[in-house]
KOLMI-330736 format. One record per residue (C-alpha): x negated, y, z; residue in one letter. Coordinates in Angstrom, 2 decimals. Layout:
N
<<X,Y,Z>,a>
...
***
This chain:
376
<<0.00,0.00,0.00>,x>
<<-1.43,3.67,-1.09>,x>
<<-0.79,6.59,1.52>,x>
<<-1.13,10.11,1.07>,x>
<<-2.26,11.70,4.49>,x>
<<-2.56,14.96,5.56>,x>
<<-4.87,15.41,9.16>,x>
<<-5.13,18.86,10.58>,x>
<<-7.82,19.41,13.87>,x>
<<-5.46,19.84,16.81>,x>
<<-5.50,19.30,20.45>,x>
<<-2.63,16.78,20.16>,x>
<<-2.20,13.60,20.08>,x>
<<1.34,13.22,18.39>,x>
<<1.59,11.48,15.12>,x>
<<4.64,11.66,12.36>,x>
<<5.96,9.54,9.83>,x>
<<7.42,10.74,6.99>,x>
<<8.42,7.84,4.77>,x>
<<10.36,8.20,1.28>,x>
<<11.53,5.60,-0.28>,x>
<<11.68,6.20,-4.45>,x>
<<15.02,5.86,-6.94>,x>
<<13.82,3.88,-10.07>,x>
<<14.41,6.44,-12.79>,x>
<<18.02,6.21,-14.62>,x>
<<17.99,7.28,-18.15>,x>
<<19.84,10.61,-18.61>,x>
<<21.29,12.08,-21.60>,x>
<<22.47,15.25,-22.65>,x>
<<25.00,16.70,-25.27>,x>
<<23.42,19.10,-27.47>,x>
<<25.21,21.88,-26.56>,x>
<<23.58,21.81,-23.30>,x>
<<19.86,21.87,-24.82>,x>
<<20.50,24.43,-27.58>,x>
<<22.07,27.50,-29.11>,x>
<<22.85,28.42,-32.18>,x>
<<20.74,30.57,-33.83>,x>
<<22.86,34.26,-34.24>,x>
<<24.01,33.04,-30.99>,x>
<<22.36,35.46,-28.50>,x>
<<23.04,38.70,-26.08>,x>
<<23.51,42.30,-28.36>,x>
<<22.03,45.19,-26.19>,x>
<<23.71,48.59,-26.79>,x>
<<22.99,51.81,-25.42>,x>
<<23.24,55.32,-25.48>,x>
<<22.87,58.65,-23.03>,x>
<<25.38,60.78,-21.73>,x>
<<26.40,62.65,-18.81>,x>
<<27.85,61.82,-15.64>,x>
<<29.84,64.71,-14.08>,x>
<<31.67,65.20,-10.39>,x>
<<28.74,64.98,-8.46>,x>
<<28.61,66.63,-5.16>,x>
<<25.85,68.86,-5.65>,x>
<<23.49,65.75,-6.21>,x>
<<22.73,66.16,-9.98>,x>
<<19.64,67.48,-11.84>,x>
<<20.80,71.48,-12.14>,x>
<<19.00,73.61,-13.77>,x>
<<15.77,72.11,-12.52>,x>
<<15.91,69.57,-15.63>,x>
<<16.62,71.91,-19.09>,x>
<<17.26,68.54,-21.56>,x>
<<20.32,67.97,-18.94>,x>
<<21.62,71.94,-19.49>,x>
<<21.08,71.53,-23.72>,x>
<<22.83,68.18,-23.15>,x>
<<25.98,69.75,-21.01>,x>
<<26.08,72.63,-23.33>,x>
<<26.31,70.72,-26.60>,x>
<<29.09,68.87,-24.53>,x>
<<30.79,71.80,-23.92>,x>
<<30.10,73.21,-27.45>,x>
<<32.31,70.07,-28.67>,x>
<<34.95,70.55,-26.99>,x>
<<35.73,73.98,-27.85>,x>
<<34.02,75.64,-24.98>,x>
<<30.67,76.53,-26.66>,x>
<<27.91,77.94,-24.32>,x>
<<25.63,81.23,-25.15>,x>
<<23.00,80.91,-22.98>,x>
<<21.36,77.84,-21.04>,x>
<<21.74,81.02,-18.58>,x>
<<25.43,80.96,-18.16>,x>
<<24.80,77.00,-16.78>,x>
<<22.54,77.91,-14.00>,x>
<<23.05,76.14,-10.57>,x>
<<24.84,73.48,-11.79>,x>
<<24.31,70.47,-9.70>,x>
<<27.48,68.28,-10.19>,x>
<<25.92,66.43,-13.72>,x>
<<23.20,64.30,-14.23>,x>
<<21.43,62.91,-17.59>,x>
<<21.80,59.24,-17.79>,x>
<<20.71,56.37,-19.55>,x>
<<23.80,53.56,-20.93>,x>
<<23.10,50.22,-21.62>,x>
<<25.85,47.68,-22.18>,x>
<<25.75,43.79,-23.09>,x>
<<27.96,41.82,-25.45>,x>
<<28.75,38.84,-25.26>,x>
<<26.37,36.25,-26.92>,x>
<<29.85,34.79,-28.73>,x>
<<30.51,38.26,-30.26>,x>
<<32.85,41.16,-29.36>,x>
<<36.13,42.66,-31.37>,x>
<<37.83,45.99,-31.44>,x>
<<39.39,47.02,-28.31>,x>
<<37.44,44.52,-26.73>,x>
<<35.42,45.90,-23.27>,x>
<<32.02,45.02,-21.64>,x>
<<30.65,46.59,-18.69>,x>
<<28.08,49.53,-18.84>,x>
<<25.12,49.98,-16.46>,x>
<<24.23,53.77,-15.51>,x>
<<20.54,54.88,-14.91>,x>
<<19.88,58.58,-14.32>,x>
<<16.74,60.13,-15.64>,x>
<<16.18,63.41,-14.68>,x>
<<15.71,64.67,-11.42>,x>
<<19.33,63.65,-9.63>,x>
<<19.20,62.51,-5.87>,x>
<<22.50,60.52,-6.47>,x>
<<25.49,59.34,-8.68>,x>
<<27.40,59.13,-6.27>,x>
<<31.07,59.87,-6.72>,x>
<<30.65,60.80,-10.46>,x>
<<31.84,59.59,-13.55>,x>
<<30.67,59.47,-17.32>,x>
<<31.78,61.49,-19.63>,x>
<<32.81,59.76,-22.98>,x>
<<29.93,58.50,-24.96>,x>
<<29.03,56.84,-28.29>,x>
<<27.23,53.64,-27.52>,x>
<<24.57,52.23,-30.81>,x>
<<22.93,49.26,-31.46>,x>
<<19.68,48.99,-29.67>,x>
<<17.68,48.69,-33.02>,x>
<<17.20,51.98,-34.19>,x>
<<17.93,51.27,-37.70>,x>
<<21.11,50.29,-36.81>,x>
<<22.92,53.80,-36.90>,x>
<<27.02,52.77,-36.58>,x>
<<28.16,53.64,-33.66>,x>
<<29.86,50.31,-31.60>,x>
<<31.52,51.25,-28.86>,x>
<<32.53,54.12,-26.74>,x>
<<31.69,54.36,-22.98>,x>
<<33.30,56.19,-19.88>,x>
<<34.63,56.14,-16.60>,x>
<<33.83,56.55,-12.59>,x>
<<30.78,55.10,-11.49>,x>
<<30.05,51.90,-8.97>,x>
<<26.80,52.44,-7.21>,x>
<<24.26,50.05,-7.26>,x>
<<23.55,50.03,-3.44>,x>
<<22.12,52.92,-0.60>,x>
<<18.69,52.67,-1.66>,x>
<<19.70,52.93,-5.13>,x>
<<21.89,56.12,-5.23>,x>
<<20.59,56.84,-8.66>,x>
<<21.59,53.06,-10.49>,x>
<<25.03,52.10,-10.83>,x>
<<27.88,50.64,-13.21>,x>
<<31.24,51.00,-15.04>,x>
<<33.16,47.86,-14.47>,x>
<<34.37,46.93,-18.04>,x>
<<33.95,50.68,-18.43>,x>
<<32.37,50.15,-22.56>,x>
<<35.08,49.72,-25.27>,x>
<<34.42,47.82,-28.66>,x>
<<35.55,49.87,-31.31>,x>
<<33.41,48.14,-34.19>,x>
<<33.73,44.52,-34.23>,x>
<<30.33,42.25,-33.34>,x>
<<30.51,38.95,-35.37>,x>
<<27.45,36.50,-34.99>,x>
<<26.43,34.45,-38.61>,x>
<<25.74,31.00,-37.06>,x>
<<25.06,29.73,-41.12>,x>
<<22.68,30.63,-43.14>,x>
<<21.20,29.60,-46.69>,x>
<<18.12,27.82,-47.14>,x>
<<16.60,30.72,-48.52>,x>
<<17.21,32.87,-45.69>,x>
<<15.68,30.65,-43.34>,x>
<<11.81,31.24,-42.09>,x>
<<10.70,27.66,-41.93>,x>
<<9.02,26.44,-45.40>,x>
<<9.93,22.44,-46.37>,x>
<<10.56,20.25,-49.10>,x>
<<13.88,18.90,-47.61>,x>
<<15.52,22.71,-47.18>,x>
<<17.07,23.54,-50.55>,x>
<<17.43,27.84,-51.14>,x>
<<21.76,26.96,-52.22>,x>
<<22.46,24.65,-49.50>,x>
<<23.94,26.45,-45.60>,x>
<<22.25,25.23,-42.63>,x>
<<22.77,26.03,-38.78>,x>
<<19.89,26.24,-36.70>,x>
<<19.75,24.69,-33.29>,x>
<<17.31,26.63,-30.61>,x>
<<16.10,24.48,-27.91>,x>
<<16.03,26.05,-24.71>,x>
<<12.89,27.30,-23.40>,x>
<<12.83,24.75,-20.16>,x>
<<13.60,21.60,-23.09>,x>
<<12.24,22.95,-26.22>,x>
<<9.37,20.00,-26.50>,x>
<<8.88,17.94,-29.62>,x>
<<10.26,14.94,-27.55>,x>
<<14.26,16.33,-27.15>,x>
<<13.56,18.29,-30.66>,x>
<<13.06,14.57,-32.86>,x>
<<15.74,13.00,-30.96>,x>
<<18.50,15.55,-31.83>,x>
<<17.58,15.23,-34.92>,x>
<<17.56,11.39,-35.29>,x>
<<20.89,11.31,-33.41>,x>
<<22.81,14.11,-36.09>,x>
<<20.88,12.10,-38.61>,x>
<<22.25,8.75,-36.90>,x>
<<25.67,9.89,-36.28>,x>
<<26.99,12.69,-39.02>,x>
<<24.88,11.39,-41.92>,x>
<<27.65,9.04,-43.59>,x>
<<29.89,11.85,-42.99>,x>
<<27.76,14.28,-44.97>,x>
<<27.39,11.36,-48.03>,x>
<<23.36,12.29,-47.41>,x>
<<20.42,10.23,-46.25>,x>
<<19.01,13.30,-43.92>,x>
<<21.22,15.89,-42.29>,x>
<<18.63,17.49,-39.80>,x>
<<14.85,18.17,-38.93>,x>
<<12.94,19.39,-36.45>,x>
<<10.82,22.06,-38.07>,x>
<<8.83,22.57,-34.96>,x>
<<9.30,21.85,-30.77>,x>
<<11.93,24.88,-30.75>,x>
<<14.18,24.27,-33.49>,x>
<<16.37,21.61,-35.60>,x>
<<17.75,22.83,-38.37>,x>
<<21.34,20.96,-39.62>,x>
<<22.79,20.68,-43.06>,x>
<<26.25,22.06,-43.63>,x>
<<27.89,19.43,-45.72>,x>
<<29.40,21.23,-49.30>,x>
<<32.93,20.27,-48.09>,x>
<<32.99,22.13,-44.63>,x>
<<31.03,25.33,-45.97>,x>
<<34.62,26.66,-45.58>,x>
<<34.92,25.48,-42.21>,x>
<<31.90,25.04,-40.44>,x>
<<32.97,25.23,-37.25>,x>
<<34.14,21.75,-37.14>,x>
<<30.82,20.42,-38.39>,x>
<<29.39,22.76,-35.60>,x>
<<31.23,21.20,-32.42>,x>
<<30.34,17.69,-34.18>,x>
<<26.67,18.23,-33.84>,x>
<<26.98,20.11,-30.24>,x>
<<29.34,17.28,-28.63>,x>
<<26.59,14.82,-29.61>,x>
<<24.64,13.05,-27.08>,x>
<<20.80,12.43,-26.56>,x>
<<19.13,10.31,-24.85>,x>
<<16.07,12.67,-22.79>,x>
<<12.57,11.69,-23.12>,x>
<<9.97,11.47,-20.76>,x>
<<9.88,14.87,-18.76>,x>
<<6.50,16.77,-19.22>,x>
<<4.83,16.50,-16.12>,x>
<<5.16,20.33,-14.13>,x>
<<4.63,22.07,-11.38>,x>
<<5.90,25.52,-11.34>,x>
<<4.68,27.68,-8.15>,x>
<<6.78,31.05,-7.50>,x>
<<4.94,33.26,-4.90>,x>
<<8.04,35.68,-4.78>,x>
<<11.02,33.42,-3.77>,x>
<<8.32,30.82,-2.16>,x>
<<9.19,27.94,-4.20>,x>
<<7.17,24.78,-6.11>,x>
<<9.25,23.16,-8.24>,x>
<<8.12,19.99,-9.49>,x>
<<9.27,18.12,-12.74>,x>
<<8.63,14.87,-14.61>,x>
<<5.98,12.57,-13.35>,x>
<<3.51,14.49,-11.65>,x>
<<0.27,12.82,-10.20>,x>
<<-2.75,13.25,-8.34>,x>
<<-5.91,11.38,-8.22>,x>
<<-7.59,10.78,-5.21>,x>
<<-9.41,13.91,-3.69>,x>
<<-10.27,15.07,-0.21>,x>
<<-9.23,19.22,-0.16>,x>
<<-9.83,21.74,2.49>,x>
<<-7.71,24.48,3.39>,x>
<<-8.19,26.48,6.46>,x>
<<-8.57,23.54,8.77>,x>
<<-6.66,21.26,7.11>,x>
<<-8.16,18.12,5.58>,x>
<<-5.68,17.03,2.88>,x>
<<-6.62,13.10,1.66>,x>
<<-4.88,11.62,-1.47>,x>
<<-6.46,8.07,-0.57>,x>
<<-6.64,4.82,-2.91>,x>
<<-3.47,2.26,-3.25>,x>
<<-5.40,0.13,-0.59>,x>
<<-6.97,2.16,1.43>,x>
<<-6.13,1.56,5.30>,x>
<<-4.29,3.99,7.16>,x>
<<-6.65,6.33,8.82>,x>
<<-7.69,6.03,12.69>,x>
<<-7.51,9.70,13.66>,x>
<<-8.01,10.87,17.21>,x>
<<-6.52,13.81,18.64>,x>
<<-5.88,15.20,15.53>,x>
<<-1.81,14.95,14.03>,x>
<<-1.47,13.83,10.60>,x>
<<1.95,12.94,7.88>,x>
<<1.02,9.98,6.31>,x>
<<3.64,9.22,3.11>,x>
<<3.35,5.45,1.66>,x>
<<5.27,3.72,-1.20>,x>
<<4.51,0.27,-1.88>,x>
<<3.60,1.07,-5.33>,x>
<<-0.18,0.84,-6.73>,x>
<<-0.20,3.91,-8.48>,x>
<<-1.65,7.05,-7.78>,x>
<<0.41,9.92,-5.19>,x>
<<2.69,11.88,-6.35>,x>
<<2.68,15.63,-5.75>,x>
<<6.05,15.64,-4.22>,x>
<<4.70,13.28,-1.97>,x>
<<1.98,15.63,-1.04>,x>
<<4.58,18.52,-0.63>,x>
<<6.71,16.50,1.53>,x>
<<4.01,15.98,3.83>,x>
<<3.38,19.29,3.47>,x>
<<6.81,20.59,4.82>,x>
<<6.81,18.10,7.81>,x>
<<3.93,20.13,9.10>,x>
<<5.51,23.22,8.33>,x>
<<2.40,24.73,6.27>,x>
<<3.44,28.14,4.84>,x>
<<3.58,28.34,1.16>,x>
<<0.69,30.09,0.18>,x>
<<-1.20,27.45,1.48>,x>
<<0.61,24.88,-0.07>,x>
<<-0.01,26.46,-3.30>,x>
<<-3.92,26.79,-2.80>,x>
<<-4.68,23.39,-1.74>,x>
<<-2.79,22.80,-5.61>,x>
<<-4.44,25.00,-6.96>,x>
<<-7.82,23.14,-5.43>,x>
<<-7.01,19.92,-6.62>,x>
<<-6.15,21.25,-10.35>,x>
<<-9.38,22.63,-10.22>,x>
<<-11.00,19.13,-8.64>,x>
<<-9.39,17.93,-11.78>,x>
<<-6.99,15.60,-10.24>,x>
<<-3.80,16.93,-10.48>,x>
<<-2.19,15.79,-13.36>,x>
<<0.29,17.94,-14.37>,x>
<<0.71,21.91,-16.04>,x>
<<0.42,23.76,-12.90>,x>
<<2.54,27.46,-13.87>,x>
<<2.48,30.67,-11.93>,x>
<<5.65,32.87,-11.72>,x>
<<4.74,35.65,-9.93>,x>
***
């Protein structure tokens, strides 16, 4: 029997044991709407600037002059046209802000409404208690120039110690419509291959970025190819052009309605490879996540007097004296696992950043075998 042990210098005498006991591995599989998008299937940022009036005293004044040409074009629109920047002095109830609202990644219509998140920019010490005056809201590329939706209302703020941050609840209306194009011709499409023909429509399916792996990319495509194939009357409806994305014919006959053909291909199931091997360390929220098979070697580490041991299958379980130690044993002969390690880790109550250095160590003794990742 291996054991992991972990033996810290102490003045004690008591000794723990943590013992896990190991599921064998069930095969899991996935539909391929779960793994994927379609490709025009995504967020559309819009945004814009306006002015946010009401305020009680806490907006930028005169101190900020783009605010004063802002208010005064304003007021110029609406049939109350301003002289002199002059006439505006000493207002401090309006603020310049900053709009930026999200549609859905299925689309918007007319008349539809999204919410709309409110940043000031000038020198206001709160938004508190104002609201937005009307305001065209554009597509975030700048080359887009139609304007798609029109923004107002009474602000939410974002918290006390964000008096400057806040948001209009569904406070964005659609008033062009947002349509995604989920097909495209071969032509249009960036990958280069003898199988994609420039006349012929094809969806693209975008792995996720935590399954996008050349593993889960081949088997979608040999289960569309498996499944929809006969349908299609060809001998290859998909590829996987790279570990990202599997591009699907769209059969002649459903051109006219492809979204049939679509849930077909999304309800599918697949059968999950192997997991790569990962552990993902997050100093912020204090987390290690680890994923697929992830091993270590054996290697003695140090870390601020802790003596961390991945031992051999047989070794013997240590004789320690006066010294308290987690020893974790499976009755497998293969080398530790690093949730094993962590487990021991957490019955000893070792604070995370030292958790994460004595990883760190052993990926650097070259015995961890995994990706270690960093998410700071």
């Amino acid at each position: 029997m291996r054991r992991t042990a972990l033996m810290k210098h102490a003045t004690v005498s008591a000794i723990a044991l943590l013992t896990v006991v190991r599921m064998a591995a069930a095969d899991v599989t996935v539909r391929v709407a779960d793994a994927t998008s379609l490709k025009g299937q995504g967020i559309n940022r819009l945004v814009g600037h306006g002015l946010v009036v009401g305020l009680n005293g806490t907006g930028d004044g005169d101190d900020y002059a783009v605010t004063m040409r802002a208010l005064a074009q304003t007021l110029g629109n609406l049939a109350a046209p301003i002289n002199a920047l002059e006439e505006l002095k000493d207002t401090r109830n309006v603020a310049l802000v900053l709009l930026d609202a999200i549609v859905p990644e299925n689309g918007a219509r007319e008349g539809d409404r999204v919410d709309v998140h409110v940043s000031a920019i000038g020198s206001a010490k709160s938004l508190a208690g104002g609201r937005l005056v009307v305001t065209p809201l554009v597509y975030a590329d700048p080359h887009v120039t139609k304007v798609f939706a029109f923004a107002s209302g009474p602000l939410e703020i974002a918290g006390a110690s964000t008096p400057t941050v806040g948001l209009i609840n569904r406070g964005g209306t659609i008033h062009e419509d947002v349509l995604m194009g989920f097909t495209a011709f071969g032509r249009e499409l960036p990958f280069r291959n003898s199988w994609i023909q420039s006349d012929e429509q094809y969806v693209t399916l975008v792995l996720d970025e935590h399954h996008a792996g050349w593993g889960l990319a081949v088997a979608i495509a040999e289960a569309i190819n498996a499944e929809l194939s006969l349908a299609a009357d060809v001998e290859r409806v998909a590829m996987a052009l790279d570990p990202k994305n599997v591009v699907a014919l769209v059969p002649t006959f459903q051109r006219g309605d492809p979204a049939s053909w679509i849930r077909d291909i999304e309800e599918l199931s697949v059968l999950m490879p192997a997991e790569e091997a990962r552990v993902t360390v997050d100093r912020t929220t204090g987390t290690i996540a680890v994923s697929g098979d992830a091993r270590i070697s054996p290697v003695i580490v140090s870390q601020k007097g802790m003596t961390v041991i991945v031992r051999t299958p047989a070794a013997d379980e240590p004789r320690i004296e006066q010294r308290s130690f987690v020893a974790v044993g499976t009755d497998k002969q293969v080398d530790a696992n690093v949730s094993d390690l962590l487990q021991a880790l957490n019955q000893l109550q070792v604070p995370i950043d030292d958790r994460i250095a004595i990883l760190m160590q052993i990926q650097k003794a070259g015995k961890l075998h995994a990706k270690l990742v960093h998410r700071e």
